[in-house]
C-alpha positions, 0 to 999 in steps of 0.5 A, a space after each residue: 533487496 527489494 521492497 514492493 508496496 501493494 496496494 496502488 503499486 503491484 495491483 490496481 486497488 485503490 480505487 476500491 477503497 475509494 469505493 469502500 470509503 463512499 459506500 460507507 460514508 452515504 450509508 450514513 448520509 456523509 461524504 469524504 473530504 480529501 483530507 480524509 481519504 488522504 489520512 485513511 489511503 495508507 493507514 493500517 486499519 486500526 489507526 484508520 478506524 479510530 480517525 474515522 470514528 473521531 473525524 466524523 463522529 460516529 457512534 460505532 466502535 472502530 472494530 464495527 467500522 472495521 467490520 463494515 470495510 472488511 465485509 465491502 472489500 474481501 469481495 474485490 480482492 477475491 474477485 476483481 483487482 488486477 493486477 497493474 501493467 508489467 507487474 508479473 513480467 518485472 517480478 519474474 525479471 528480478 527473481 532471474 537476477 536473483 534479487 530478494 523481494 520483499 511485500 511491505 503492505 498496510 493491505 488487510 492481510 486477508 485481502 492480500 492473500 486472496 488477491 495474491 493467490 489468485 493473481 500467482 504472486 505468493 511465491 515471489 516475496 519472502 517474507 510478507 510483511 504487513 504493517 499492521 504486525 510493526 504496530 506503526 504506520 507506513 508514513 512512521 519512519 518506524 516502519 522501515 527501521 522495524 522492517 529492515 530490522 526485521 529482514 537483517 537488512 541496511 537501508 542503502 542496500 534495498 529499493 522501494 517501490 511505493 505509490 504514496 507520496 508520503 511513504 515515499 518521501 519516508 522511506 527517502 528519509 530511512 535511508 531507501 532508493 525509491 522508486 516511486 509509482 504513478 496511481 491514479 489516487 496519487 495522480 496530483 502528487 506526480 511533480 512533487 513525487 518526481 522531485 524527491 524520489 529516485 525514479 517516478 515511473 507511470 509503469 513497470 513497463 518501462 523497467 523492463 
């Protein structure tokens, strides 16, 4: 079975993040740290919004946060993102085999459905797991023992494809292949990543 991240692995999103989060941050005369964006880059929304709230000592609640991150995204993900080079082609590969593919995303549920509509990808994956609904983070081994709990399935039996270097190297840990994918956000995580998954790619251009 394979398991496909979204966000920085099947689209290229997430640099609109980046742009979310600095948008945010200069509204209130602030910036982000990389200590920051690297907490935020792969948190589930709740979890991302109390650490945002606490690292800079705001004054709004994490679901006003969340509110002002959703209003800044929902446009791109409608609109904008696209999708990342050989992304269709190596779906369209693994469904010919036969192979089972998973989403395991901590992408806004409806930002990933637009984008997932738009861009003809809604009928490759079942199901759709988003990990807001497990209730931990990706980076939370927990994540991958609900999920494959969920899906009737053992870790030495499914691939994930993921372009975070900490989720990565979690789901080594499970138990997982990993197949680890080049994002630019991640760019000075490349070594480090090529030493510890099973295969770091640039693009799913070169699994064809």
């Amino acid at each position: 079975m394979n398991l496909f991240d979204f966000d920085g692995t099947l689209v290229d999103s997430n640099g609109v993040w980046v742009e979310v989060d600095d948008t945010f941050l200069a509204r209130r005369g602030l910036t982000a740290t990389r200590e920051y964006s690297e907490t935020v880059g792969h948190s589930i929304f709740p979890i991302a919004a109390r650490f945002t709230k606490d690292y800079y000592h705001l004054s709004e609640s994490p679901d006003e946060i969340m509110a002002e991150w959703t209003s800044l995204g929902r446009e791109a993900y409608s609109h904008q993102v696209p999708l990342k080079p050989g992304t269709k082609e190596y779906l369209d590969k693994c469904r010919q085999a036969g192979e089972r593919m998973v989403l395991l995303t901590a992408c806004v549920p409806e930002f990933c459905q637009a984008a997932m509509d738009r861009l003809g990808l809604t009928d490759y994956f079942q199901p759709v797991i988003y990990v807001q609904e497990l209730g931990v983070e990706k980076r939370d081994p927990r994540a991958f023992t609900l999920a494959l709990e969920r899906l009737g399935e053992k870790a030495e039996a499914c691939t994930l494809y993921e372009d975070s270097p900490g989720v990565c190297r979690t789901a080594k840990e499970a138990g997982l292949t990993v197949v680890g994918v080049y994002d630019p956000f991640y760019a000075h995580y490349e070594d480090e990543m090529r030493g510890f998954c099973h295969r770091y790619i640039k693009s799913f251009t070169e699994l064809l």
